[in-house]
matplotlib code that plots the C-alpha trace (Angstrom):
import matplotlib.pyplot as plt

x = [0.0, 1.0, 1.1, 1.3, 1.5, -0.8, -0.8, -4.3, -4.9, -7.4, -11.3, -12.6, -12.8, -13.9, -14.6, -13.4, -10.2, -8.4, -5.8, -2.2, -3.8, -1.7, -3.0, -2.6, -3.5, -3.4, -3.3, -4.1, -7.9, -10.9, -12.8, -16.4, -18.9, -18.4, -15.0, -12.4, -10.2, -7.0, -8.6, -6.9, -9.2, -9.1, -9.8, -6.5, -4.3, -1.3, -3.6, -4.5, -7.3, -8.4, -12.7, -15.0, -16.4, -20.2, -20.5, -19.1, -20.2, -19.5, -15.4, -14.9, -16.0, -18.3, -16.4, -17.3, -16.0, -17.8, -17.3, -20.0, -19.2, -15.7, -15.2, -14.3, -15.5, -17.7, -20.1, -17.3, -15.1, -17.1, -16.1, -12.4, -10.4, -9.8, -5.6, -6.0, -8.7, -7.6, -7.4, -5.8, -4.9, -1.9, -0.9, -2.2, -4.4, -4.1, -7.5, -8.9, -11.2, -14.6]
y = [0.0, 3.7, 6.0, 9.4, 11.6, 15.1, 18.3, 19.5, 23.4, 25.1, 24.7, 23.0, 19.3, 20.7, 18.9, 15.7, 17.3, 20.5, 22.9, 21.2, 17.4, 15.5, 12.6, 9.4, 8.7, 5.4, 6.4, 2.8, 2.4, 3.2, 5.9, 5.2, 7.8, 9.2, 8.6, 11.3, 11.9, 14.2, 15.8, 17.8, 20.7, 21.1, 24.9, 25.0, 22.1, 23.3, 22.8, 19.6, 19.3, 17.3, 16.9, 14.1, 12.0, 12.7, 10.9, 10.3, 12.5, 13.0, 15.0, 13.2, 13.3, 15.9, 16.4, 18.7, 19.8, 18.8, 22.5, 24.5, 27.8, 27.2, 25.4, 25.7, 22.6, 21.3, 23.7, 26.5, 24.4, 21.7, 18.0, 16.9, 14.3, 12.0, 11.4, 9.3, 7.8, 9.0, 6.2, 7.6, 10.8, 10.2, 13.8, 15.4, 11.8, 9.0, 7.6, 5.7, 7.8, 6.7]
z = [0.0, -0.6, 2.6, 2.5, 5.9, 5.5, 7.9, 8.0, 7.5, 8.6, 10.0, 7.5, 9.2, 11.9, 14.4, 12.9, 12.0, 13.3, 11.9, 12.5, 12.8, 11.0, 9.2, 7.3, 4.0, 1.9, -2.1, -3.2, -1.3, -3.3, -1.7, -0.5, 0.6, 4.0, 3.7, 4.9, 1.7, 0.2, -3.0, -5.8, -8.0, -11.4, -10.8, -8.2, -9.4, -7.2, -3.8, -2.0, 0.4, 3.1, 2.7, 3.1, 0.0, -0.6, -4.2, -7.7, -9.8, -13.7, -13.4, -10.0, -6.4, -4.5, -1.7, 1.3, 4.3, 8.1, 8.9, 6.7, 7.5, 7.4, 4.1, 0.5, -1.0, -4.5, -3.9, -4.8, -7.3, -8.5, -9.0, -6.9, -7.6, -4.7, -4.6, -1.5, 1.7, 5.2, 7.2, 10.5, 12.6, 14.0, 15.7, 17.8, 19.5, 17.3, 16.5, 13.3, 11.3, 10.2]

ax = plt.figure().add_subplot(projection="3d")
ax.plot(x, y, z, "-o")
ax.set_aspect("equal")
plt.show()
């Protein structure tokens, strides 16, 4: 399996995720709906972020963050691509996401 260690930035995740978590992602999984994934945009190739998997959808993945109010997700720049499923926060409390 690929692994990938992520620092999370900003409120988006909130409260699932905080600003400076840092996380582990596997880039071989499939994602599934509900899943907690590292996306890239086609609108803003150079960022990655951290969102959780709603569904496929034609381009890719509506993704969207837990935090509403705090989040730039599909509903601003459309369809993501899913790099990789986040499978575990290891920093600050280590804990398996769901």
């Amino acid at each position: 399996m690929g692994w990938r260690r992520v620092l999370v930035r900003g409120p988006s995740m909130s409260p699932c995720l905080h600003d400076g978590d840092v996380v582990v992602a596997n880039t071989t999984a499939r994602p599934r709906p509900g899943d907690v994934v590292l996306v890239r945009w086609a609108t803003r190739p150079g960022q990655l972020s951290v969102k959780r998997a709603v569904r496929p959808v034609p381009g890719g993945w509506e993704v969207l963050g837990d935090n509403v109010f705090g989040s730039t997700d599909s509903r601003q720049l459309g369809p993501a691509s899913v790099l990789a499923v986040i499978r575990y926060r290891l920093w600050p409390a280590p804990r398996r996401l769901r």
